[in-house]
N, CA, C and O atoms as CSV, one atom per row, in Angstrom:
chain,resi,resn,atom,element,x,y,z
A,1,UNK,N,N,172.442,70.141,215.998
A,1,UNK,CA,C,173.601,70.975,216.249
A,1,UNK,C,C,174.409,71.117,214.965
A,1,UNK,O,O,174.850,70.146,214.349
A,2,UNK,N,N,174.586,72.457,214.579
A,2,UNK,CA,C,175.441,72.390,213.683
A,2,UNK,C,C,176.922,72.488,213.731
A,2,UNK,O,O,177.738,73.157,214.365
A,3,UNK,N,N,176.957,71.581,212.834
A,3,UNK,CA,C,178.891,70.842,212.684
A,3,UNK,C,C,179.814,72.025,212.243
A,3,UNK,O,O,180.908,71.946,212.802
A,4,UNK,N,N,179.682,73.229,211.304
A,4,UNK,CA,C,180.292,73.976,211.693
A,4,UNK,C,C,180.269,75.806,211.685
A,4,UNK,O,O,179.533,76.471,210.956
A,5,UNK,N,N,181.213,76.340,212.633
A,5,UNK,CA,C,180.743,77.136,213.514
A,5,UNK,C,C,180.884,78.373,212.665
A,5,UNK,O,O,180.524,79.494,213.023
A,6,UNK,N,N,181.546,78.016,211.286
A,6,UNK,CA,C,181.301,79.554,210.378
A,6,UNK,C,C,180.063,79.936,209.314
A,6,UNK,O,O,179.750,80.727,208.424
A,7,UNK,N,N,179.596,78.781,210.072
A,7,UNK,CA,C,178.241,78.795,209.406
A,7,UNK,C,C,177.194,79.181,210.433
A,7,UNK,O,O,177.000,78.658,211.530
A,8,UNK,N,N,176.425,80.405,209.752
A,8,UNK,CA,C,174.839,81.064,210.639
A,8,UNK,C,C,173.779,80.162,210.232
A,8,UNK,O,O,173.685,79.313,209.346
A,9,UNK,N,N,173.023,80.587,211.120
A,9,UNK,CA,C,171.581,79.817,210.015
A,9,UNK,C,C,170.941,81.016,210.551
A,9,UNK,O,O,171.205,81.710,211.532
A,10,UNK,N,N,170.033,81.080,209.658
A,10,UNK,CA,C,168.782,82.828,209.328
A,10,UNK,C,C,167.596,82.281,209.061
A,10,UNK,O,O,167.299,81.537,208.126
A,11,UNK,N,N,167.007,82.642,209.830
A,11,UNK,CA,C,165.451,82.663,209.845
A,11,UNK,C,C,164.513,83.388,208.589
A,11,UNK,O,O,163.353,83.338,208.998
A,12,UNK,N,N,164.532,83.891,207.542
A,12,UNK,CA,C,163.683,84.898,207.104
A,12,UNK,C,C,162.030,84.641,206.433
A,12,UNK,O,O,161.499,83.881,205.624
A,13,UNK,N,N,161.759,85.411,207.036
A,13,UNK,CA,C,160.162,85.786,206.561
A,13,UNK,C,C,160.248,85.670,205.381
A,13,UNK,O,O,161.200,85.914,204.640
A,14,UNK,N,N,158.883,85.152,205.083
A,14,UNK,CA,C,158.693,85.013,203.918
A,14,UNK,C,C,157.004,84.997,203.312
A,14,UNK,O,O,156.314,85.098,204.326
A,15,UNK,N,N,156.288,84.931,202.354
A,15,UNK,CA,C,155.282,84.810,201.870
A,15,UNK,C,C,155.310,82.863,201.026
A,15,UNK,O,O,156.312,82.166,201.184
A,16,UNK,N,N,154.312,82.436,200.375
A,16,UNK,CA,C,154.704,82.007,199.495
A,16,UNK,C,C,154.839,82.446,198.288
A,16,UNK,O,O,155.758,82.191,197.510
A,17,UNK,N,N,153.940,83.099,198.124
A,17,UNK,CA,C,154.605,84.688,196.811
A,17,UNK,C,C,155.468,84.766,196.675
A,17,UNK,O,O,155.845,84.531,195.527
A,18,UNK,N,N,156.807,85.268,198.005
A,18,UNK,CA,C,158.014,85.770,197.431
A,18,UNK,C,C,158.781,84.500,197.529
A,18,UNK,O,O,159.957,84.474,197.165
A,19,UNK,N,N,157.950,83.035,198.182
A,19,UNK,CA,C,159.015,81.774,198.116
A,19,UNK,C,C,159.306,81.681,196.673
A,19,UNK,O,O,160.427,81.811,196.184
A,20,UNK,N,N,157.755,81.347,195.756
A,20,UNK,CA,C,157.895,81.183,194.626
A,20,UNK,C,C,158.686,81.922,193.826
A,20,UNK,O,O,159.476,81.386,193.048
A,21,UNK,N,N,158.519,83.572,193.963
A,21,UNK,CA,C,159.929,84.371,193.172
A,21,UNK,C,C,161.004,83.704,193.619
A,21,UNK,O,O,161.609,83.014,192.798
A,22,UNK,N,N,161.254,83.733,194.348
A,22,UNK,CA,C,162.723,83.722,194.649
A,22,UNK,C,C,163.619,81.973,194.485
A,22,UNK,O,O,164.809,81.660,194.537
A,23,UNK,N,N,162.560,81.305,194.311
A,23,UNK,CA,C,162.877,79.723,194.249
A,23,UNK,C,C,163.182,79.934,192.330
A,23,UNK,O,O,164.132,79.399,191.759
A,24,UNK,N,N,162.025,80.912,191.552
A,24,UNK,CA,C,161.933,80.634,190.073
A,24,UNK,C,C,163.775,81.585,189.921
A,24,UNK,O,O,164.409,81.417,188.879
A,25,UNK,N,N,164.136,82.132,190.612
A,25,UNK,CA,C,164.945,83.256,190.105
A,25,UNK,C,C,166.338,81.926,190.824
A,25,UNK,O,O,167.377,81.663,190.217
A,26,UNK,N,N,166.036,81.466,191.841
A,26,UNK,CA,C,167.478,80.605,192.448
A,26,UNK,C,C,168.342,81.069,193.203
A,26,UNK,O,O,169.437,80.629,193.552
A,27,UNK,N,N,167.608,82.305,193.525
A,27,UNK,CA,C,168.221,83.399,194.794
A,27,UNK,C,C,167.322,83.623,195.667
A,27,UNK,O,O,166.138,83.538,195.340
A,28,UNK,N,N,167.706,83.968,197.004
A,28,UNK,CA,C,167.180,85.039,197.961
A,28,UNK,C,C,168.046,86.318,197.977
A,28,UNK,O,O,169.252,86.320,198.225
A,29,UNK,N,N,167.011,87.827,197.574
A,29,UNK,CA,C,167.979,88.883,197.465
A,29,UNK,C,C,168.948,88.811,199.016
A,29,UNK,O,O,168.714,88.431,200.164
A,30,UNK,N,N,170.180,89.432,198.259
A,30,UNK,CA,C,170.363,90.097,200.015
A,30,UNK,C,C,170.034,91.647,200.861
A,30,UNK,O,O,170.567,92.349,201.720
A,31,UNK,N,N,168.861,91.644,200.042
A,31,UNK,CA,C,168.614,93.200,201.281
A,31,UNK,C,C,167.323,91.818,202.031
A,31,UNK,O,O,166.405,92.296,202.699
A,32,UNK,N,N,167.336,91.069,201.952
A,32,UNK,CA,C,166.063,90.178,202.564
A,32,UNK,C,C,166.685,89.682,204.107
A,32,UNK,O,O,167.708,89.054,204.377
A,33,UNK,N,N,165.671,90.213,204.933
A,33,UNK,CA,C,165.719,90.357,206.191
A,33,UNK,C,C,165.976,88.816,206.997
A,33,UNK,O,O,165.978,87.768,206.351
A,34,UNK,N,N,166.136,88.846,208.123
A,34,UNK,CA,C,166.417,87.769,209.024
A,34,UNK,C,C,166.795,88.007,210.224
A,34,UNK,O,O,167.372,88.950,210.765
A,35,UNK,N,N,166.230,86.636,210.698
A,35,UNK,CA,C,166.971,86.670,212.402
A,35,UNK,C,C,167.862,85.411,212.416
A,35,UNK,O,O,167.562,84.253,212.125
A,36,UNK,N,N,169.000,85.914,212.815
A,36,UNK,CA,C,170.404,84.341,213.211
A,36,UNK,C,C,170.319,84.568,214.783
A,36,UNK,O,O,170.213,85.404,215.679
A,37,UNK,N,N,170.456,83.054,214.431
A,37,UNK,CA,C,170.150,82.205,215.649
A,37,UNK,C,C,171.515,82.682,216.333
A,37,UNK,O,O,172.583,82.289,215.862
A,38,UNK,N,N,171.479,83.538,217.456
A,38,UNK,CA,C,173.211,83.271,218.429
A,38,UNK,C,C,173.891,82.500,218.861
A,38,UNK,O,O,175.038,82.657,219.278
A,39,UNK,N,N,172.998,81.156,218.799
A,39,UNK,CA,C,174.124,79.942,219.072
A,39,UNK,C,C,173.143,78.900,218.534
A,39,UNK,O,O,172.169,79.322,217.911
A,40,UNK,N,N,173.265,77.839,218.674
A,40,UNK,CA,C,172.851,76.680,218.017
A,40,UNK,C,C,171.717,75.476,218.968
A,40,UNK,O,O,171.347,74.332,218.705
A,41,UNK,N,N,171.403,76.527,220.284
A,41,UNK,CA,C,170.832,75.900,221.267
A,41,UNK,C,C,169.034,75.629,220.754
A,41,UNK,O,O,168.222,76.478,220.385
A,42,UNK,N,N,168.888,74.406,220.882
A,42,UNK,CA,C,167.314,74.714,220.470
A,42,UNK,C,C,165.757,75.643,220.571
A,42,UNK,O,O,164.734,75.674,219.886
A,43,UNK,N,N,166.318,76.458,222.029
A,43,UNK,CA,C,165.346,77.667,222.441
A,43,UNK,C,C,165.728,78.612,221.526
A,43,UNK,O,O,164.855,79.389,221.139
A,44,UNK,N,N,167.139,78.745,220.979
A,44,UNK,CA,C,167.596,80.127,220.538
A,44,UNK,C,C,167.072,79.965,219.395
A,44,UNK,O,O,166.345,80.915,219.107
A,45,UNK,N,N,167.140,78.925,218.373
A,45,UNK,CA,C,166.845,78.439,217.160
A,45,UNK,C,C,164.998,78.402,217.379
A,45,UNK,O,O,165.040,77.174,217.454
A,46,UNK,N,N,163.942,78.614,217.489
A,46,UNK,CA,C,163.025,78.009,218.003
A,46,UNK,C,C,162.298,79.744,218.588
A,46,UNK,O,O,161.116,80.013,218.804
A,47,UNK,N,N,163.328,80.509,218.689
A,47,UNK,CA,C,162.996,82.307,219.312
A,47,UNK,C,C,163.094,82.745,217.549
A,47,UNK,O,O,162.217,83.251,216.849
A,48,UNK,N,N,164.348,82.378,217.219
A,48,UNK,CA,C,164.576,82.833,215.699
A,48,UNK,C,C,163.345,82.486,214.849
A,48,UNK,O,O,162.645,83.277,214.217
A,49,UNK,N,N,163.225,81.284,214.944
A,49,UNK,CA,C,162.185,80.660,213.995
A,49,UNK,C,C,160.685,81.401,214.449
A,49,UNK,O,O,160.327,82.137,213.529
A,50,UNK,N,N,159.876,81.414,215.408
A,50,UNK,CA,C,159.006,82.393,215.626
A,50,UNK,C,C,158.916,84.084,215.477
A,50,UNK,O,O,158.008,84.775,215.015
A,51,UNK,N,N,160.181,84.452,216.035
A,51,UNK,CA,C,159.961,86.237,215.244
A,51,UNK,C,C,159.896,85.996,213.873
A,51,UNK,O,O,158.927,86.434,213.253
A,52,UNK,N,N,160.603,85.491,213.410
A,52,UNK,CA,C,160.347,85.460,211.696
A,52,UNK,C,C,159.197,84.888,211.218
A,52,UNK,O,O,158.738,85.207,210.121
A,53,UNK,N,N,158.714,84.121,211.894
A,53,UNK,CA,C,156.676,83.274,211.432
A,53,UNK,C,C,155.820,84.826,211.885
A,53,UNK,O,O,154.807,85.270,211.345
A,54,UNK,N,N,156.773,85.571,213.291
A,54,UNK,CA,C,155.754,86.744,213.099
A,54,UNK,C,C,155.563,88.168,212.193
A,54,UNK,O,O,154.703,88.960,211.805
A,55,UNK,N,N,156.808,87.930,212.158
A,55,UNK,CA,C,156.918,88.978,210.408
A,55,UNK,C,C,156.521,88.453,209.542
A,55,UNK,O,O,155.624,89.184,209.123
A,56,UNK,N,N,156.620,87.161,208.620
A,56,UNK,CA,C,155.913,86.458,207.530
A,56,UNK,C,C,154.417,86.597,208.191
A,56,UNK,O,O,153.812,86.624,207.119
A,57,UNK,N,N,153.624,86.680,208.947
A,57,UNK,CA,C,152.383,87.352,209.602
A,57,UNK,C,C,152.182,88.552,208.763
A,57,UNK,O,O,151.393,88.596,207.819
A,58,UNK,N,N,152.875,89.442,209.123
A,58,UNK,CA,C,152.573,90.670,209.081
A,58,UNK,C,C,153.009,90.926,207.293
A,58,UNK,O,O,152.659,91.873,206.589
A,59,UNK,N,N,153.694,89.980,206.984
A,59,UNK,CA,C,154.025,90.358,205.276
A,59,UNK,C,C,152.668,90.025,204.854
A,59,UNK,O,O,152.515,90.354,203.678
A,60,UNK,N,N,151.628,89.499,205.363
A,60,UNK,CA,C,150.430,89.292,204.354
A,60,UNK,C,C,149.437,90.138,204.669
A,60,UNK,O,O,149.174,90.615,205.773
A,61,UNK,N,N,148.770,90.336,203.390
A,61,UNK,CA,C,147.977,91.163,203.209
A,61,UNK,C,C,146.536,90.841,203.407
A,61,UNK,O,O,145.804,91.700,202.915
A,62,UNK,N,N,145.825,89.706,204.068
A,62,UNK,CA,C,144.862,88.895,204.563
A,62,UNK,C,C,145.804,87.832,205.003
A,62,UNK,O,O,146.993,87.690,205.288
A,63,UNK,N,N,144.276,86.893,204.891
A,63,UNK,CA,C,144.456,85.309,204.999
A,63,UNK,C,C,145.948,84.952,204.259
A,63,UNK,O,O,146.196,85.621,203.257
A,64,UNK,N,N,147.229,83.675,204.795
A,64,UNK,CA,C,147.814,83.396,204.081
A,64,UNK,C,C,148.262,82.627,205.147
A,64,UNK,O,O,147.797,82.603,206.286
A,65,UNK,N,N,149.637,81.703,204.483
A,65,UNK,CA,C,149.934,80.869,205.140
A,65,UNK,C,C,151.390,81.725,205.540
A,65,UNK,O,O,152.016,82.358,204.689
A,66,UNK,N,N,151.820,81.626,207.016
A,66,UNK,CA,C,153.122,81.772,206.963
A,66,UNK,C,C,153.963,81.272,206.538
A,66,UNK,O,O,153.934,80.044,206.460
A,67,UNK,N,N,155.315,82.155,205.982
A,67,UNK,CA,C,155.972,81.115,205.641
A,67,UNK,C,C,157.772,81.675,205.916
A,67,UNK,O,O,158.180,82.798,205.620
A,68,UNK,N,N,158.735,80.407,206.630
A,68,UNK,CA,C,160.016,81.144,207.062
A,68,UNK,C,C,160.809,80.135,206.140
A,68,UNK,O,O,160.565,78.941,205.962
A,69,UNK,N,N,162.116,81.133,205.438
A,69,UNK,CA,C,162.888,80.024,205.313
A,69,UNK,C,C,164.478,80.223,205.750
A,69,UNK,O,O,165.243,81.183,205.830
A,70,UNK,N,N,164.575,78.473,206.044
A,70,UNK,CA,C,165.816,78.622,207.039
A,70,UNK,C,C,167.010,78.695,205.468
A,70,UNK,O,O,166.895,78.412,204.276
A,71,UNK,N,N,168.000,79.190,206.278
A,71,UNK,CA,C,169.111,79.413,205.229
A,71,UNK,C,C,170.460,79.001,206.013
A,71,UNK,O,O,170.530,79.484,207.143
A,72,UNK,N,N,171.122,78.508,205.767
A,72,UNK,CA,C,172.810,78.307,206.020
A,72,UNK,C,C,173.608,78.931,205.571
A,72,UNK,O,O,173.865,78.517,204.440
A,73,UNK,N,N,174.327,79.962,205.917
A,73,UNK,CA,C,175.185,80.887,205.149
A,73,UNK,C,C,175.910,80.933,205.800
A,73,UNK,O,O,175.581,80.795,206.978
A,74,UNK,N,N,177.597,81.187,205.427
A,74,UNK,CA,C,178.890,81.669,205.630
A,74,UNK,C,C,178.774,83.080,206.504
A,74,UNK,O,O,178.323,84.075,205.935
A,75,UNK,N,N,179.137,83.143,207.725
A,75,UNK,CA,C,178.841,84.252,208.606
A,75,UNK,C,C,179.273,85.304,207.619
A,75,UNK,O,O,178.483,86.219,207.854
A,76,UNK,N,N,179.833,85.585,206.940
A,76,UNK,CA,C,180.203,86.697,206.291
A,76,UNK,C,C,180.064,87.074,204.947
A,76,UNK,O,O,180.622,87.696,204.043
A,77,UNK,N,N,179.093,86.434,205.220
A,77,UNK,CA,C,178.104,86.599,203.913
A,77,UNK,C,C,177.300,88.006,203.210
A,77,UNK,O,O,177.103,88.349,202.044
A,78,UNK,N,N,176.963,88.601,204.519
A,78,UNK,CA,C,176.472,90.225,204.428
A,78,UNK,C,C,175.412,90.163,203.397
A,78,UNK,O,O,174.663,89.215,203.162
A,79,UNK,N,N,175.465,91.397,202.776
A,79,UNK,CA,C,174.476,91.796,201.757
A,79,UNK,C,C,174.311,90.842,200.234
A,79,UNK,O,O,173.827,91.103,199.133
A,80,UNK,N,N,174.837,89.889,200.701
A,80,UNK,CA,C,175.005,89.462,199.435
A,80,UNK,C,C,173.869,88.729,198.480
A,80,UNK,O,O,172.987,88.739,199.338
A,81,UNK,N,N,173.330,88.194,197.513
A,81,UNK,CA,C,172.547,87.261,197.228
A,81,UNK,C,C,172.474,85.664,197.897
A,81,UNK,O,O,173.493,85.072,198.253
A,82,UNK,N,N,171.701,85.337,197.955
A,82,UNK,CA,C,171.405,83.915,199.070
A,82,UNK,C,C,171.658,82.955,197.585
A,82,UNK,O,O,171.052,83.461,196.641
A,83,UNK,N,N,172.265,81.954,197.295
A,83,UNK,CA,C,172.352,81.473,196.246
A,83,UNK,C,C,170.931,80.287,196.866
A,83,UNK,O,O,171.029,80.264,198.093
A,84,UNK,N,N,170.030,79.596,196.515
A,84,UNK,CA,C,169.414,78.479,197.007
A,84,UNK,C,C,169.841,77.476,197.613
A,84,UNK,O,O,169.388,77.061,198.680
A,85,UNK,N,N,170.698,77.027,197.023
A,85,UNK,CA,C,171.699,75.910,197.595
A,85,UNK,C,C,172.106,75.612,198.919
A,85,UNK,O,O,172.479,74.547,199.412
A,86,UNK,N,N,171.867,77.562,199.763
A,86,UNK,CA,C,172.031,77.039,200.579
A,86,UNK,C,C,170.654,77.608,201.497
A,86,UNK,O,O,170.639,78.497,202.348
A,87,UNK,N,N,169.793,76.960,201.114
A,87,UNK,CA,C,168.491,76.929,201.810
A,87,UNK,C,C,169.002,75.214,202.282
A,87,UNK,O,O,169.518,74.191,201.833
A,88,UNK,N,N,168.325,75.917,203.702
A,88,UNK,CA,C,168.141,73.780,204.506
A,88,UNK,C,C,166.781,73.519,205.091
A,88,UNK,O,O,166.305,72.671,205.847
A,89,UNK,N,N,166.401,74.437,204.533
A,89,UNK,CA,C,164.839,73.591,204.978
A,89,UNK,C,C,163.501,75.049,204.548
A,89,UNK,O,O,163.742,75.993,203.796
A,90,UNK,N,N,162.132,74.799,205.304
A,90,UNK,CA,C,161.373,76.077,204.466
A,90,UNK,C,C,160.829,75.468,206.367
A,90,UNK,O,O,161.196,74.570,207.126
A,91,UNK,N,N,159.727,76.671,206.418
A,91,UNK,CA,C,158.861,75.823,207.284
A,91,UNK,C,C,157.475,76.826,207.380
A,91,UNK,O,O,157.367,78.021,207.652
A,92,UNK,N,N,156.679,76.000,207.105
A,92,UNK,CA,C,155.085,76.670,207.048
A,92,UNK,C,C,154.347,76.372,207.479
A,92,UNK,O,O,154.320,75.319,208.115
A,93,UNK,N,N,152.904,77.549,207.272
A,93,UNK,CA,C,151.862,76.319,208.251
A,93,UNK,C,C,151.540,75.245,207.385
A,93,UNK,O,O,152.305,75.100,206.432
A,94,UNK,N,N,150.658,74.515,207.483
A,94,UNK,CA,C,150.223,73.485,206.555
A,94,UNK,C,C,149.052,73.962,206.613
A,94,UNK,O,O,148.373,74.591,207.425
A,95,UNK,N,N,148.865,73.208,204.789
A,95,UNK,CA,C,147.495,74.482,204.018
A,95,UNK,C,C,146.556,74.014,205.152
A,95,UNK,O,O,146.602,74.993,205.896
A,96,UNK,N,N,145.634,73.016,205.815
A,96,UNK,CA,C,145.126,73.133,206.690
A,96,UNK,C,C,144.628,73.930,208.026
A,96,UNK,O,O,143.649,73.608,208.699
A,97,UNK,N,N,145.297,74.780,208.218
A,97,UNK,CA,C,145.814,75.368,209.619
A,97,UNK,C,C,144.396,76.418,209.253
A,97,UNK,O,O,144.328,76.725,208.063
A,98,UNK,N,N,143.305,76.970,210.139
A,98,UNK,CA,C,142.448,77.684,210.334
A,98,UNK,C,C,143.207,79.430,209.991
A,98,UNK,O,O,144.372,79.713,210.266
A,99,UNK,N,N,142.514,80.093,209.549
A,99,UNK,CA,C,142.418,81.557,209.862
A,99,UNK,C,C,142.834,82.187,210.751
A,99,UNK,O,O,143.859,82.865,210.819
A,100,UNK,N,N,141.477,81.849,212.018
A,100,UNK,CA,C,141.898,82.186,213.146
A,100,UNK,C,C,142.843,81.378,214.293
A,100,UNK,O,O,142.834,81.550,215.512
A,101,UNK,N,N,143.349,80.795,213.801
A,101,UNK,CA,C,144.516,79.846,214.444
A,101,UNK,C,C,145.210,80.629,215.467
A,101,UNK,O,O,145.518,81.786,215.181
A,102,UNK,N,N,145.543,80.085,216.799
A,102,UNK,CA,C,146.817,80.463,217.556
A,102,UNK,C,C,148.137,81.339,216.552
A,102,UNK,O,O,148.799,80.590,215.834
A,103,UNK,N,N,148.440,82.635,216.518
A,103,UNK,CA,C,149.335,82.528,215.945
A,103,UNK,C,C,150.856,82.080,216.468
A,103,UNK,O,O,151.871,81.950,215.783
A,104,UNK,N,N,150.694,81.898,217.817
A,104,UNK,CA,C,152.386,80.889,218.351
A,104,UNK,C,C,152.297,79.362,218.136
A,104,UNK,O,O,152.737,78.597,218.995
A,105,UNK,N,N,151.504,78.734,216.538
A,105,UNK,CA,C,151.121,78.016,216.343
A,105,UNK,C,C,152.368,77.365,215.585
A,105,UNK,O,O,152.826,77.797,214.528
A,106,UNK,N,N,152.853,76.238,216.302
A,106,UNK,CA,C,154.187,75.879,215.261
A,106,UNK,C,C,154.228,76.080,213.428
A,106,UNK,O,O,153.176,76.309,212.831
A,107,UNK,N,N,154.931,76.016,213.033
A,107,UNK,CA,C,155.042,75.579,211.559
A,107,UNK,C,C,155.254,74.447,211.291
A,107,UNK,O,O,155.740,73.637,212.081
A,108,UNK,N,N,154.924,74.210,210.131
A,108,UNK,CA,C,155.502,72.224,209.933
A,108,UNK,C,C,156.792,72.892,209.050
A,108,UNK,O,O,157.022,74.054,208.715
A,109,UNK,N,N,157.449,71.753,208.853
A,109,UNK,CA,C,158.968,71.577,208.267
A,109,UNK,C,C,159.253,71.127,206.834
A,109,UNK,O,O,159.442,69.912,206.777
A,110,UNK,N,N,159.305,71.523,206.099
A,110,UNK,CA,C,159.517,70.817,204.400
A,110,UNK,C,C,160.748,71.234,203.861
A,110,UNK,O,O,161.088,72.410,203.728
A,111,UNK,N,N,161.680,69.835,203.428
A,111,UNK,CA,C,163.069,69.769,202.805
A,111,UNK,C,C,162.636,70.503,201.970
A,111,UNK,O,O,161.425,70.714,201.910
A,112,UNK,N,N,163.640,71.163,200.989
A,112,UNK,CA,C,164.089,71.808,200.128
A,112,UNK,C,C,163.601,71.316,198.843
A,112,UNK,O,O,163.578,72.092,197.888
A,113,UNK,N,N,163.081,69.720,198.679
A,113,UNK,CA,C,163.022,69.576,197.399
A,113,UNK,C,C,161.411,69.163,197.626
A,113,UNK,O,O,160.840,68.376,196.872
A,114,UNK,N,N,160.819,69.748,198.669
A,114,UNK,CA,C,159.385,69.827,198.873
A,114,UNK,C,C,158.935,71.366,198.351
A,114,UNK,O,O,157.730,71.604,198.265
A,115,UNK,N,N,159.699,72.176,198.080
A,115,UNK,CA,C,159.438,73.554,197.858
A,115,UNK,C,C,158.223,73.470,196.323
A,115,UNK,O,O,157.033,73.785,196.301
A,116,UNK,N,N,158.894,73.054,195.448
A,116,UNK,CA,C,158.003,73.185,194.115
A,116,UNK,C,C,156.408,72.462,194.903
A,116,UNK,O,O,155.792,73.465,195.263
A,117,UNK,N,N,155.854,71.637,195.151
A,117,UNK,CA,C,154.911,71.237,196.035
A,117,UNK,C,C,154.081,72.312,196.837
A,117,UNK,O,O,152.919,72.706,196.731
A,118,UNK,N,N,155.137,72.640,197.692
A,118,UNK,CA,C,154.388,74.108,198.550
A,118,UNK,C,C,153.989,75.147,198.112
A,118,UNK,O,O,153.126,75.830,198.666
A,119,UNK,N,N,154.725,75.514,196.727
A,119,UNK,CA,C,154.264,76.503,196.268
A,119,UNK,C,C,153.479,76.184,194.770
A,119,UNK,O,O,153.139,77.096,194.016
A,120,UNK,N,N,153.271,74.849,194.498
A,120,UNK,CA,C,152.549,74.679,193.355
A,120,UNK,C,C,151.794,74.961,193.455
A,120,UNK,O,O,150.983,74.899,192.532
């Protein structure tokens, strides 16, 4: 549950392609898409987190791993640049995960300072 309430959290699609841009640059643009969670309930968080694993789907161009990352931002944040800082987590498949896999196949979860790793 998050502690406080002027803070969203955003789901967005992602590649690891554009993780890696956007981790080397220390931004997420802000025309970069997302779904916020409407309240902080674990189904709602958990609906967010899957439409966005199914767009990071559809961002690849074959085989790839999905990939979403969660963000914490100031509700009124808008168009703005995502500074990194406030990324709170990434979540992907793990390189393991088959091809033809379930795609309502969870993601695994990696802190923030697992990112250089995921995308090495």
């Amino acid at each position: 549950m998050r502690q406080n309430p002027t803070v969203t959290r955003i789901y967005v699609p992602a590649t690891l392609a554009l993780l890696a841009d956007w981790y080397a640059k220390g931004e997420l643009p802000g025309t970069a898409d997302g779904y916020a969670s409407p309240d902080d309930s674990e189904e709602a968080e958990y609906a967010a987190l899957m439409s966005a694993a199914d767009d990071s789907a559809a961002l690849l161009a074959g085989p790839g791993r999905r990939v979403v990352i969660v963000v914490e931002a100031p509700a009124a944040l808008g168009d703005q640049v995502v500074p990194l800082k406030l990324v709170a987590a990434v979540h992907a498949d793990l390189a393991d995960r088959p091809a033809d896999a379930d795609p309502d196949e969870d993601l695994g979860w990696f802190a923030t300072q697992e990112i250089p790793d995921l995308i090495g």
